[in-house]
C-alpha positions in Angstrom: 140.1 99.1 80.4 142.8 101.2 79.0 145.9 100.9 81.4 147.6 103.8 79.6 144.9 106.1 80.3 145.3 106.0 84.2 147.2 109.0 84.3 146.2 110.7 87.6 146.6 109.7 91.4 144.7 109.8 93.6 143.7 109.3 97.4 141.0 107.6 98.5 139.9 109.1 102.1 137.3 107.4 104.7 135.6 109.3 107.5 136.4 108.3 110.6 135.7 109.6 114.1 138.7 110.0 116.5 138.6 109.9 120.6 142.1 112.0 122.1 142.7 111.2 125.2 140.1 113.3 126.8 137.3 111.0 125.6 136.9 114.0 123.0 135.5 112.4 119.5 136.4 114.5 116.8 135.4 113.9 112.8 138.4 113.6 110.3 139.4 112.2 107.4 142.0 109.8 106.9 144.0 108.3 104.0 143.0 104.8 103.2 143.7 104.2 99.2 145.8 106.0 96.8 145.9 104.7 93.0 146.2 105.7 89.5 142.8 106.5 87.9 141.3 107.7 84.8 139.4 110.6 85.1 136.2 111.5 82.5 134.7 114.6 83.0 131.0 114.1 82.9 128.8 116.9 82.2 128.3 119.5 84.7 124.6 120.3 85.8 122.6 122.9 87.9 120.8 122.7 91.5 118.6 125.4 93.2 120.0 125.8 96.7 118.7 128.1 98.8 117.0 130.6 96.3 120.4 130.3 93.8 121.3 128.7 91.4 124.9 126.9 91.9 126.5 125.3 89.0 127.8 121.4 89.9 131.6 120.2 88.5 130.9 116.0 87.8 133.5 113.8 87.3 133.9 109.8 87.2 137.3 108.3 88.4 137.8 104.8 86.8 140.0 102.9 88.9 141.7 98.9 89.0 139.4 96.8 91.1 141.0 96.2 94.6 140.0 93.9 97.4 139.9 96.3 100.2 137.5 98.8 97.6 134.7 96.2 97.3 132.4 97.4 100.3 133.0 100.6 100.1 130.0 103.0 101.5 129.7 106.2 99.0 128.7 108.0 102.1 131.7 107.9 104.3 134.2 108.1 101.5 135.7 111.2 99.7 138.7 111.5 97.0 141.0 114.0 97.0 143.3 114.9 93.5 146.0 117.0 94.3 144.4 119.9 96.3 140.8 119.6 95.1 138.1 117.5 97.2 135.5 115.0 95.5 132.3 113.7 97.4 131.2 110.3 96.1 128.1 110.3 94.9 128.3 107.0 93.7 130.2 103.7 92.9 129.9 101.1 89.6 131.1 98.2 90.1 131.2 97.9 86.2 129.3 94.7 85.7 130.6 92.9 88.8 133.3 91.6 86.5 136.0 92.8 89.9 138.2 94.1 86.8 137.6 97.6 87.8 135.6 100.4 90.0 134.0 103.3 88.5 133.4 106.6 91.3 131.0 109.3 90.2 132.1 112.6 91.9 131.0 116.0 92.5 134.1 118.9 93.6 133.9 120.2 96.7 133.2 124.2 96.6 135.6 126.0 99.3 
């Protein structure tokens, strides 16, 4: 792993559902992790959707293993990089060797 190359931060957010004090849940996202990271831009693909054809923006963040990432659920986390929004898709563990945490991402379209 190439310390030098963690050149971007970024925020790890988890899903959570909030109660006000209504009884009201309401979905949100909330900070949990922020880090340095490497980003590798893997190559974009395709997906029919609907009839059209929509173009996908992959990316892997390579990040320093951290206790509180190991049981992580790619489901109910998101990362956000300045103002653009990555959905996990999935997380290596890179060999279980808990030196680092690899997250394969897809950008958010707004």
């Amino acid at each position: 792993m190439n310390i030098a190359a963690m050149n971007v931060r970024l925020t790890i957010q988890k899903h959570e559902v909030i109660k006000d004090k209504y009884g009201n849940h309401t979905n949100t996202w909330t900070d949990f992790y922020t880090c340095w990271a490497t980003p590798v831009q893997s190559g974009g693909s395709e997906k029919l959707e609907a009839g059209t054809t929509t173009s996908i923006d992959a990316i892997d963040f390579t990040v320093r293993y951290a206790k509180c990432l190991e049981d992580l659920d790619s489901t109910k986390i998101r990362i956000r990089l300045g103002n653009a929004i990555y959905n996990v898709t999935a997380i290596d563990p890179m060999g279980f060797k808990k030196r680092s945490l690899k997250f394969k991402c897809e950008k958010v379209k707004r």
